[in-house]
N, C-alpha and C positions, 0 to 999 in steps of 0.2 A: 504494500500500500504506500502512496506517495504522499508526504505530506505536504500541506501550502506556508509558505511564509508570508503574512500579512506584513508590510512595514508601512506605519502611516507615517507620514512627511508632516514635519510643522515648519508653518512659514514665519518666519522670522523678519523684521522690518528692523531696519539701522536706523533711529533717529538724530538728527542734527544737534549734539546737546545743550550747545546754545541756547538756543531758540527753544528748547522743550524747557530748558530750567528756568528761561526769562519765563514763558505762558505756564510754568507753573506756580512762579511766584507769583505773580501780579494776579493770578487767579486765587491763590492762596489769600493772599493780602484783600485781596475786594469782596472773597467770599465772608472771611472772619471780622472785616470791619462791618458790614452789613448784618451778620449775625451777634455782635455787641452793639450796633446802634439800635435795633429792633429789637433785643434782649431788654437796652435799658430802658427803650419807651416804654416797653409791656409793664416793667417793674414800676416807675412812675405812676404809670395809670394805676396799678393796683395801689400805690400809696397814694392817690388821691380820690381813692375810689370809686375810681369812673370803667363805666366799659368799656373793655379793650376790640377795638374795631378788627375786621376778621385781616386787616392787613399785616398788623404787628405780627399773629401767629405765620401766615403767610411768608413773609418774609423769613422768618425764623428756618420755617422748612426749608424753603427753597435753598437758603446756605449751606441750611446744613446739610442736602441733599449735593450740593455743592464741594462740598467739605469732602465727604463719602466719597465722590466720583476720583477725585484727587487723588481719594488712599489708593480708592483703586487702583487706579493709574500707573501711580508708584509702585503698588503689587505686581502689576503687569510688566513692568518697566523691568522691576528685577526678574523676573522669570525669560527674559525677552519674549513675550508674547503681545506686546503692545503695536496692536493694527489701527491702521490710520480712519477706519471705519467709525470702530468704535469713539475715538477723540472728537471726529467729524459727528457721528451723530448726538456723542452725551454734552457735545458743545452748543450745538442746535438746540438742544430740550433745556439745558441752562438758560441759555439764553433768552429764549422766550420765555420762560418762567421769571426771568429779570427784567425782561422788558414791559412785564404784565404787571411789574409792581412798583417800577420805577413810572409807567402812566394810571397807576392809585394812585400815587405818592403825590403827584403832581396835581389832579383832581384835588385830592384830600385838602393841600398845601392851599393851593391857587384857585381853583374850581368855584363856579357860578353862584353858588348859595350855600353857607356855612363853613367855610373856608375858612382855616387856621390864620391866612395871611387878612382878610379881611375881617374877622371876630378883633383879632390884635389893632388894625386900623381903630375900629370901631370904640373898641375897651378902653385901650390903655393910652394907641395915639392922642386919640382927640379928647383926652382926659387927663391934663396935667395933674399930677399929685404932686403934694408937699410932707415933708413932717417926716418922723420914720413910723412907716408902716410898710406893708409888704406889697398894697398898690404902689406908693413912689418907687419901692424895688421893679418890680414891671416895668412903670414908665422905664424907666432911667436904663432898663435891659432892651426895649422896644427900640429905644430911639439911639441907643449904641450899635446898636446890631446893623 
């Protein structure tokens, strides 16, 4: 009886390490700054005991989903099994899950009716305060900024 030798091939891709270590940093760095500025808002809101709008958790995931992809990556990187497919598409699915939160962000900030930048107009601008209280702290933060 004869036997069969199976040999699977794995395909192996050379990456440029430059360029893979620059777009992992700077991906590293915009992922973890976005998951501690939306970590601090959520905690704010709960010390001021307001509802936390479904952006702050949103954002949280998508970092950290972010974060995740990264380890990955670097997993793959040392096995060498890192295919340009996968960077291509889990950079696509980032992506738009950051561009969906960066035009919330924007809405929320700027947007037509109850707007973080227009309630601050409304409150603090066109309401000088004097004296120490924690309205003149507002103003005097409104009109620095």
């Amino acid at each position: 009886m004869g036997e069969t030798l199976v040999v699977e091939r794995r395909r192996k891709y050379h990456w440029p390490e430059a360029q893979l270590n620059f777009w992992l940093i700077i991906m590293l760095a915009a992922s973890a700054t976005t998951l501690g500025i939306f970590a601090f808002y959520i905690t704010v809101q709960q010390q001021m005991r307001l509802g936390i709008p479904w952006l702050f958790p949103y954002q949280v995931a998508a970092s950290s989903l972010a974060i995740l992809f990264l380890i990955l990556i670097l997993i793959l990187i040392s096995q060498r099994m890192l295919l340009p497919g996968i960077i291509i598409l889990g950079s696509f699915i980032l992506f738009v899950l950051w561009l969906t939160g960066l035009i919330e962000t924007s809405i929320q900030l700027f947007g037509p009716e109850g707007s973080v930048n227009g309630n601050c107009q409304l409150y603090v601008t066109g309401e000088p305060f004097t004296g120490e209280s924690i309205n003149t702290l507002a103003w005097l933060e409104q009109e620095n900024i």
